[in-house]
C-alpha positions in Angstrom: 12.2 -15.6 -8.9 14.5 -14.3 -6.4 17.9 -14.1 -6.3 19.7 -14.9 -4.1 22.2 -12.6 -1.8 25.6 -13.5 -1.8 28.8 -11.0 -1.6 30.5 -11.5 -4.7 33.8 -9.1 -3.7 35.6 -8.2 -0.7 35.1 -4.0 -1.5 33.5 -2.5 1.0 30.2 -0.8 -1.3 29.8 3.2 -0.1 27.9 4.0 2.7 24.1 4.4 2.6 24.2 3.1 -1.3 22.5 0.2 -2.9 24.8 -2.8 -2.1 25.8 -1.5 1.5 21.7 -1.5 2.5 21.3 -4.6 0.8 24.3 -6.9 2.3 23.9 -5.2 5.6 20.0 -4.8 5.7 19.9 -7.5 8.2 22.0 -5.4 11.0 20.5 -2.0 10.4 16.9 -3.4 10.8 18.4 -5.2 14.3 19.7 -1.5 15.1 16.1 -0.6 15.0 14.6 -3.0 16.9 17.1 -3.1 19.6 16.7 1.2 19.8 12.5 0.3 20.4 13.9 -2.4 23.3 16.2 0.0 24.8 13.1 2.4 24.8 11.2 0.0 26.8 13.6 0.0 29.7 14.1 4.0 30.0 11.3 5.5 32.4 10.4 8.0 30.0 10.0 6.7 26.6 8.6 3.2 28.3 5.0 3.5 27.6 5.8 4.4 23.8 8.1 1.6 23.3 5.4 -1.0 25.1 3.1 -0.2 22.6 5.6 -1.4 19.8 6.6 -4.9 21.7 4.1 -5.7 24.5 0.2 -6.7 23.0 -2.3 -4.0 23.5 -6.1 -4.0 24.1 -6.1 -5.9 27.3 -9.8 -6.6 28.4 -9.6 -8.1 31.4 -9.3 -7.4 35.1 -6.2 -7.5 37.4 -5.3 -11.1 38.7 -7.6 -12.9 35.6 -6.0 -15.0 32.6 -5.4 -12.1 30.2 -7.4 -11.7 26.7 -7.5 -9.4 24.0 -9.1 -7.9 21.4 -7.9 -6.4 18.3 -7.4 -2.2 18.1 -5.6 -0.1 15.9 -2.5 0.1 18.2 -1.8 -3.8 17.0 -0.4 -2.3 14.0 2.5 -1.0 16.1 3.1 -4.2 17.3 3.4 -5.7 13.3 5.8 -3.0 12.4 8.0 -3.9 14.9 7.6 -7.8 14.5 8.1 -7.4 11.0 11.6 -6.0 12.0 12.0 -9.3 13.8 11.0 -11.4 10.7 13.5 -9.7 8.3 16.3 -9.9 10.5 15.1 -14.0 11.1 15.2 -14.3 7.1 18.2 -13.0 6.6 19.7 -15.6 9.5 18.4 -18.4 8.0 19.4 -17.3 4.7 23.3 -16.6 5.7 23.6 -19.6 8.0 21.2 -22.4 6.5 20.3 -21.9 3.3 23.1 -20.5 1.5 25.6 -22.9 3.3 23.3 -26.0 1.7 22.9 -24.3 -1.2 27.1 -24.2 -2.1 27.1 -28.0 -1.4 24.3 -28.7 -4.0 26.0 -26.9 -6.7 22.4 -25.6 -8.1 21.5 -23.9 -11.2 20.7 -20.4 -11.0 17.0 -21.1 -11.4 17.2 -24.1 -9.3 18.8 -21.8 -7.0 16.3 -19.2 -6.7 13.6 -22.1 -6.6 15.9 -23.1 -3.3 15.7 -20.0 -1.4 12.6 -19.0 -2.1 11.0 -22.2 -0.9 13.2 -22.7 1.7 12.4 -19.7 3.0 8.6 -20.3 2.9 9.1 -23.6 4.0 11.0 -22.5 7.2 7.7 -19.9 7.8 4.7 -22.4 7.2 6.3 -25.4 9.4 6.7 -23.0 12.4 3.1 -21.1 11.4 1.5 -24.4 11.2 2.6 -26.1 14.4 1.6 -22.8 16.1 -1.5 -23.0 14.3 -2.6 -26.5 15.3 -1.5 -26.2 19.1 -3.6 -23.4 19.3 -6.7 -24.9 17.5 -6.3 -28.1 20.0 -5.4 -26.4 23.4 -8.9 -23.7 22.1 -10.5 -27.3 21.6 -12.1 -26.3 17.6 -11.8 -29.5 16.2 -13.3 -31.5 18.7 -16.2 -28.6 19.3 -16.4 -27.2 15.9 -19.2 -25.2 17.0 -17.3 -22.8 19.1 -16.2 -21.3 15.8 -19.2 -19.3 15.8 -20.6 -19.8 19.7 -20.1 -16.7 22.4 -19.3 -14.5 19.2 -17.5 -11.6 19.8 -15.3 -13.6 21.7 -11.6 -12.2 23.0 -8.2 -13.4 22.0 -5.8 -15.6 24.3 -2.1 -14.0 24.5 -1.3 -16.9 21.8 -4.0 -16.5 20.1 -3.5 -12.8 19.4 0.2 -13.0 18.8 0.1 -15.8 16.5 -2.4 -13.5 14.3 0.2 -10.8 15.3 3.2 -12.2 13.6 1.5 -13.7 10.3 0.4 -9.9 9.2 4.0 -9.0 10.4 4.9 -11.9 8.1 2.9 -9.9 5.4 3.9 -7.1 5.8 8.1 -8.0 5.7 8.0 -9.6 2.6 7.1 -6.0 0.9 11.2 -4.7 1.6 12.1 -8.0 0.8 11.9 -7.5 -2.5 14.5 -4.9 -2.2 16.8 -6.7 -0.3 16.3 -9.8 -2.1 17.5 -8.3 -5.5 13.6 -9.2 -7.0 13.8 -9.0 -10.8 11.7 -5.7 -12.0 9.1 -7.9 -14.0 8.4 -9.6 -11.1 8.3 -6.5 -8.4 4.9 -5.8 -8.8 3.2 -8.7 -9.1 4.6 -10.2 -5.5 4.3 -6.8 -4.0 0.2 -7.1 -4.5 0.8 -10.6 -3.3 1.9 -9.5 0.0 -0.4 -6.6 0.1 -2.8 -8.5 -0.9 -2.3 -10.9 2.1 -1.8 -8.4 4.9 -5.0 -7.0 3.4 -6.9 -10.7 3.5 -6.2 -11.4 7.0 -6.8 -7.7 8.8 -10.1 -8.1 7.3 -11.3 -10.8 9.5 -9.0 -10.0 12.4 -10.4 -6.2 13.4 -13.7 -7.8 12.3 -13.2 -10.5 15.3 -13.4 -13.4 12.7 -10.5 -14.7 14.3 -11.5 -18.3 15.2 -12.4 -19.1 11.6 -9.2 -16.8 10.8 -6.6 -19.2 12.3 -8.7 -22.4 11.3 -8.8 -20.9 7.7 -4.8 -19.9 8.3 -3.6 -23.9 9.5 -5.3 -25.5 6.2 -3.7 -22.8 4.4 -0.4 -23.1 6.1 -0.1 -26.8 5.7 -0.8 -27.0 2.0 1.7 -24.7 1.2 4.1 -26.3 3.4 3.6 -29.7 1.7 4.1 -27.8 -1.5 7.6 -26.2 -1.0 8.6 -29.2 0.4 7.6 -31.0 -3.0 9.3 -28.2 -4.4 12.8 -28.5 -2.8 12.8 -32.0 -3.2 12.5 -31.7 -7.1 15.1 -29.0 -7.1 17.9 -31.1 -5.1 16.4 -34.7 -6.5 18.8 -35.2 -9.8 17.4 -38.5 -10.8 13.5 -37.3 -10.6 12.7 -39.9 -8.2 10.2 -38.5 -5.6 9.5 -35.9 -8.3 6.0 -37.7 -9.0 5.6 -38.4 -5.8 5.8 -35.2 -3.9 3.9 -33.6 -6.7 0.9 -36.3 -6.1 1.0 -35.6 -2.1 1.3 -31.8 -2.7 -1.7 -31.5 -5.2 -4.1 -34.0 -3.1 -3.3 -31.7 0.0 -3.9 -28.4 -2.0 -7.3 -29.6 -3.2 -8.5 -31.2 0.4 -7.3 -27.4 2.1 -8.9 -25.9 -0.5 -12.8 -27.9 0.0 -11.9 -27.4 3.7 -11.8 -24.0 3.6 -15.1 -23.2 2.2 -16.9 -25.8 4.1 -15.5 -24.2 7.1 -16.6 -20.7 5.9 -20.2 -21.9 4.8 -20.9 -24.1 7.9 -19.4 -20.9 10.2 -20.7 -17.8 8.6 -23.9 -19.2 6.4 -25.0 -21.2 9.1 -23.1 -21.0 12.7 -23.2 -16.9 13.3 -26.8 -16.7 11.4 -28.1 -18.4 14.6 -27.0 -15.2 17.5 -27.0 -12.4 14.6 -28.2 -9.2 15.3 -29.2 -6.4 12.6 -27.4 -3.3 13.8 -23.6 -3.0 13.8 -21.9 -2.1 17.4 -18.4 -0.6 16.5 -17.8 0.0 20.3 -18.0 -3.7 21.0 -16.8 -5.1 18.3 -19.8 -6.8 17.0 -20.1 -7.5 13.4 -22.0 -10.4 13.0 -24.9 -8.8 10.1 -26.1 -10.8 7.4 -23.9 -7.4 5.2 -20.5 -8.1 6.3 -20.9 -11.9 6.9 -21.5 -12.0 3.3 -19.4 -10.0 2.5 -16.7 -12.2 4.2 -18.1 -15.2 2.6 -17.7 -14.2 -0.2 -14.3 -13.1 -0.8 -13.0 -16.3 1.1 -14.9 -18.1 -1.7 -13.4 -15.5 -4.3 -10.0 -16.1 -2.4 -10.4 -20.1 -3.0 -11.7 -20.1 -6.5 -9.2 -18.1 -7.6 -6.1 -20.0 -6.3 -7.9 -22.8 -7.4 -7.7 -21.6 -10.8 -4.2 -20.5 -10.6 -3.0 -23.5 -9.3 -5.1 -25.3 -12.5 -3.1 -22.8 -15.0 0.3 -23.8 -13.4 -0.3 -27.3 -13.9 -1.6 -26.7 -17.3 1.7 -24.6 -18.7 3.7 -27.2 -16.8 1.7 -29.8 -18.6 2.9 -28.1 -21.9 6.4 -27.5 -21.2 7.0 -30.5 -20.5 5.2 -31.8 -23.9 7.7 -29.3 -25.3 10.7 -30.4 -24.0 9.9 -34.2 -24.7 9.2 -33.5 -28.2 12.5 -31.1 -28.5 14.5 -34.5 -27.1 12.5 -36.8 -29.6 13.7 -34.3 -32.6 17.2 -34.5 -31.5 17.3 -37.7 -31.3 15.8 -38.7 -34.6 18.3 -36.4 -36.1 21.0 -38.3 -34.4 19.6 -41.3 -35.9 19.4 -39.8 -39.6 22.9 -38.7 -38.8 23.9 -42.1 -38.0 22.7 -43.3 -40.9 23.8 -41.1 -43.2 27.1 -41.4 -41.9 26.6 -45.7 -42.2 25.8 -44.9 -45.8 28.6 -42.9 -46.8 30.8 -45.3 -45.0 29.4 -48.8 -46.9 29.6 -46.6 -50.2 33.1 -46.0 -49.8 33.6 -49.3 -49.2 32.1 -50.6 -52.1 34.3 -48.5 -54.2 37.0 -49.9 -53.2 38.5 -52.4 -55.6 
């Protein structure tokens, strides 16, 4: 869980300590990214700072609709959007969530449940819509077959800074950690998460994957949406009455992104790309598309699914158990209240009878 970051005294902490990065994280990371903007308008330092902000790897001609393709100069461009998303949490963590969070009067756990999924929550409605405008405007879900058709095939501009921001997306949630106050027993474990993310969706990007990528990316996006929505709704719902609900919605959508996924990685990479494949790599183009790496690809999405499949099975499992746990702990109290009662009813028609 994460805690949540609140000021808790009106000291001013040291300079360059713990507490002042932490509560003031959000303005030295702005102070960064506004130095790289300045950059961009000063003659000399311009082409260094356009690399950071502007998209690179421009294959097209003067006066045509520009595309790219990916390079090793995008990572520039994630560094410096990652700066964008930390100083975006931290907005919608002082102004939105925080605020909502003092009206609801919320448990501490409840209250890391909150922020943590209100934070996602915020990330996977805006990835998602992005997401599914770009999959209908590129026309994939009528034409499923351009998934694989005219493959290598350049990036739009939306295209290539939607895939842009969601490694950038990755790659902030690593000094999050820090500024967030994680717990140490829990540090390591959603560091490889994120790593493990960034590392998941580079893969297919330099590969030039990436119309599978975002397809892949929407299911993804929407199921987790739908599940941190469940979530805050059983964390502000008192009464538990959309508990079952939201938990029904959220597992149906989790199971029908899941079996998307892989029929969209099967049907694509088994069978779409096998059909224009060639049997020699060409690094200079950007051609990948071997029987090697598209297994290779294949796999490890189905590794991917399986295994949050599985997870996801545990979850519901221990919840399964707690919950057995806590009804039997309530039935114990209350048959010792009962015995209690009765004890007491006992004593009390005793002492009657006594009397004369």
């Amino acid at each position: 869980m994460v805690k949540p970051v609140r000021k808790t005294s009106n000291k001013n902490p040291p300079v360059l300590s713990h507490e002042f990065i932490i509560q003031n994280h959000a303005d030295i990371v702005s102070c960064v990214a506004m130095v790289i903007v300045v950059g961009l308008m000063v003659q000399a330092t311009s082409p260094i700072a356009s690399i950071f902000i502007t998209l690179q790897h421009n294959v097209t001609e003067a006066g045509e609709i520009p595309l790219y393709s990916p390079g090793i100069k995008d990572w520039a461009a994630v560094f410096f959007y990652s700066l964008i998303c930390i100083v975006v949490h931290a907005i919608i963590q002082e102004y939105v969530l925080d605020k909502v969070s003092k009206r609801l009067h919320l448990s501490k756990s409840k209250l890391a449940i909150f922020t943590n999924s209100g934070q996602l929550a915020v990330f996977y409605l805006a990835s998602a819509i992005w997401g599914l405008d770009i999959v209908i405007r590129e026309r994939y879900v009528p034409e499923i077959s351009l998934l694989w058709t005219n493959y290598p095939a350049s990036l739009s501009f939306m295209m290539k800074l939607y895939l842009i921001i969601q490694l950038a997306y990755s790659l902030h949630e690593i000094p999050e950690l820090y500024f967030q106050r994680t717990k140490k027993e829990e540090y390591v474990s959603r560091a490889l998460t994120s790593i493990s993310s960034l590392i998941l969706i580079s893969i297919p990007y330099f590969l030039n994957f990436n119309r599978l990528l975002v397809c892949l990316l929407v299911l993804h996006h929407v199921s987790e949406l739908v599940l941190h929505v469940s979530q805050l709704i059983q964390t502000i719902d008192r009464d538990d009455r959309f508990t079952k609900i939201t938990g029904v919605i959220s597992k149906a959508v989790l199971i029908f992104s899941r079996l998307g996924s892989i029929i969209l990685a099967v049907l694509t990479l088994w069978f779409g790309l096998a059909q224009g494949e060639q049997q020699e790599l060409d690094i200079q183009t950007g051609y990948f598309n071997v029987p090697t790496v598209r297994l290779v690809i294949l796999g490890g999405i189905l590794a991917l699914q399986v295994y949050l499949t599985f997870n996801f099975i545990n979850q519901e499992l221990a919840q399964i158990a707690k919950n057995k746990e806590s009804s039997g702990a309530t039935t114990v109290a209350k048959s010792k209240q009962r015995k209690d009662k009765n004890k007491k009813h006992k004593k009390s028609s005793i002492e009657e009878s006594d009397l004369p």
